[in-house]
C-alpha positions in Angstrom: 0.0 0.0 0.0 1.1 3.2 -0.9 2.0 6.0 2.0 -0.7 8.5 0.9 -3.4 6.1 0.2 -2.4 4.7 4.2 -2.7 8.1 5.3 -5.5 8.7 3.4 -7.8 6.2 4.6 -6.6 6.4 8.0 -7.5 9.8 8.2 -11.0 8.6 7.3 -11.2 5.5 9.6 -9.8 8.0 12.4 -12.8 10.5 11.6 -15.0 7.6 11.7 -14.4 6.4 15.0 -14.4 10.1 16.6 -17.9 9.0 16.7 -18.2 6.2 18.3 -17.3 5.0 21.8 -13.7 4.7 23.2 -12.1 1.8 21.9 -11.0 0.8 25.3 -14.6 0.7 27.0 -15.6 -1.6 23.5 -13.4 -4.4 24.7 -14.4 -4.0 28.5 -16.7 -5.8 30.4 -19.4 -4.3 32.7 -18.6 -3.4 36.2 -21.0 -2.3 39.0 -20.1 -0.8 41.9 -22.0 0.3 44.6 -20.9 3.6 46.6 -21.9 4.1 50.3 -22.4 8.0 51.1 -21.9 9.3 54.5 -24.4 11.9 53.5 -28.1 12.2 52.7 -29.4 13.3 49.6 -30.3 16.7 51.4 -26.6 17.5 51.1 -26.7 18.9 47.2 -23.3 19.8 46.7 -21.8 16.5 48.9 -24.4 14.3 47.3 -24.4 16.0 44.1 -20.6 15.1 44.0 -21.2 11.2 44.1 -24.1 11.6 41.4 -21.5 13.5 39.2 -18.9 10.9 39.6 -20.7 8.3 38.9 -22.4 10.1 36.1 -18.4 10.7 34.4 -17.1 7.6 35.3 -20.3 6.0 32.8 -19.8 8.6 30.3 -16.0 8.5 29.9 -16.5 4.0 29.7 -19.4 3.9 27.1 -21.8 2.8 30.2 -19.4 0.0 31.0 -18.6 1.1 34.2 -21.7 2.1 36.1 -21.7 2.9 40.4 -25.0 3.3 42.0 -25.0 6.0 44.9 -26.7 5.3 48.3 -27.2 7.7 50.8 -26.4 7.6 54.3 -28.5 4.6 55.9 -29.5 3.2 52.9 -26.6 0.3 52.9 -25.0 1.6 56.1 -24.9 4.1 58.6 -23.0 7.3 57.5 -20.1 6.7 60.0 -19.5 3.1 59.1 -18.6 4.0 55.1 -14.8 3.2 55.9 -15.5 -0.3 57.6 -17.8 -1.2 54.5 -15.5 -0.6 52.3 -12.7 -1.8 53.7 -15.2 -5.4 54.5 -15.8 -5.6 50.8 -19.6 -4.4 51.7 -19.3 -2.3 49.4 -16.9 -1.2 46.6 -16.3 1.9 47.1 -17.5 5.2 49.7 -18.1 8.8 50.2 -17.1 10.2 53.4 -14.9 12.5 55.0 -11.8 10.7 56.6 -11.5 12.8 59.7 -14.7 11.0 60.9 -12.3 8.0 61.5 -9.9 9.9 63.2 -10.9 7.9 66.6 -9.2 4.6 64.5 -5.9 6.8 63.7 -5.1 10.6 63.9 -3.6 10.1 60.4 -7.2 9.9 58.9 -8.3 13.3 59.3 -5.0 14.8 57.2 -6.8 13.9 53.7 -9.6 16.3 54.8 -8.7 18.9 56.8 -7.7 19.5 60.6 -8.7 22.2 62.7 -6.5 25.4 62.1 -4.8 23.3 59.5 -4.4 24.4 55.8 -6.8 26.2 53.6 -8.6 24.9 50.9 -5.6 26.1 48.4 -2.6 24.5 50.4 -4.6 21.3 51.2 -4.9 20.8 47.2 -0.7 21.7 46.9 -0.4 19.5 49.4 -2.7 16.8 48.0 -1.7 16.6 44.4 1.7 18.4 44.0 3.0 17.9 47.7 3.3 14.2 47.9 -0.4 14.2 49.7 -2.1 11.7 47.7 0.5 9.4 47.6 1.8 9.6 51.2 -1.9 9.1 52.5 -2.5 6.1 49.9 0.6 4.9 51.8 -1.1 4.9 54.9 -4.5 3.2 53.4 -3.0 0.1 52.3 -2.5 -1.0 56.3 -6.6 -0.7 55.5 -6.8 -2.4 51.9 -7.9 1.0 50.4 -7.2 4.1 48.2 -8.2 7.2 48.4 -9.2 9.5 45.8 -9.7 13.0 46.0 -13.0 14.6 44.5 -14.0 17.5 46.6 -12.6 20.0 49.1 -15.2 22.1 51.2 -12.3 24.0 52.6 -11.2 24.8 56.6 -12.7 23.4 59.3 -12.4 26.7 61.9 -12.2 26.6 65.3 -11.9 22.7 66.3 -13.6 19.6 67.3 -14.7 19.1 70.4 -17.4 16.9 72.6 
C-alpha cells in the first residue's frame, strides 16, 4: 500500500471512530459498583458530588462502568462508610476521613484538621506535595485508596465533645 493512500484512509477511519465509543470501554466488560455516602441526599453539593462521579465515570467508559449511589443509611450508617469498604460491603465510599480519626489521627490529614491548611494549600499538598500518595501509603494497612473529588475548605475553630 502506498504512503498516501495509508494516510488517506486512516484519516478517514480515524474521523469515523471520533464518533463512536472509546475503543477501550468496546473491549471491556461491565462493572457495577455500589458507593456508600456518609451523607443524605439533602446534602446537594456532597451528594451531588457522588451523582456527578458516577455520572463521568459511565460517560467517559461507554456505560461499561456504572456505580450506583446510596445515601447515608440506605446500605449503612454514614459513619460506618470506611469499615464497608474496607469489608468488601461495598466497593467503594463517600465520606470525610476525619470522621475516622478515633481509628488513627492520620485519617483526618486527607480532609482537613482544625487550624490546619486552607482549601488552596490542602490541594498543593494533595496533588503536587506528595499528599495523595503519602496518604495512599497509609491506606493500604486498610486495603484501600483514596481519591480525591471535593474540598469544602477549613474546618475553623476545632472539634470538640
Amino acid at each position: 500500500m502506498k504512503r498516501r493512500e495509508f494516510v488517506r484512509h486512516g484519516g478517514i477511519a480515524g474521523i469515523l471512530a471520533a464518533g463512536s465509543a472509546p475503543a477501550i470501554a468496546q473491549t471491556q466488560p461491565e462493572v457495577r459498583w455500589r458507593m456508600a455516602s456518609s451523607f443524605p441526599k439533602s446534602l446537594d453539593t456532597l451528594w451531588g458530588a457522588a451523582e456527578f462521579i458516577a455520572k463521568r465515570v459511565s460517560d467517559i467508559t461507554g456505560g461499561k462502568f456504572k456505580i450506583s449511589n446510596f445515601a447515608s443509611g440506605e446500605i449503612v450508617p454514614g459513619l460506618q462508610v470506611l469499615d464497608a469498604v474496607q469489608a468488601g460491603t461495598v466497593e467503594c465510599g463517600q465520606t470525610a476521613m476525619y470522621y475516622y480519626f478515633g481509628k488513627n489521627p492520620a485519617f483526618a490529614f486527607a480532609t482537613c484538621i482544625p487550624f490546619g491548611m486552607n482549601m488552596r494549600q490542602q490541594n498543593a499538598w494533595w496533588y503536587h506535595g506528595g499528599g495523595e500518595q503519602a496518604y495512599n501509603e497509609f491506606l493500604k494497612q486498610y486495603n484501600m485508596v483514596a481519591i480525591n473529588y471535593g474540598n469544602t475548605g477549613t474546618q475553623m475553630g476545632g472539634w470538640f465533645r
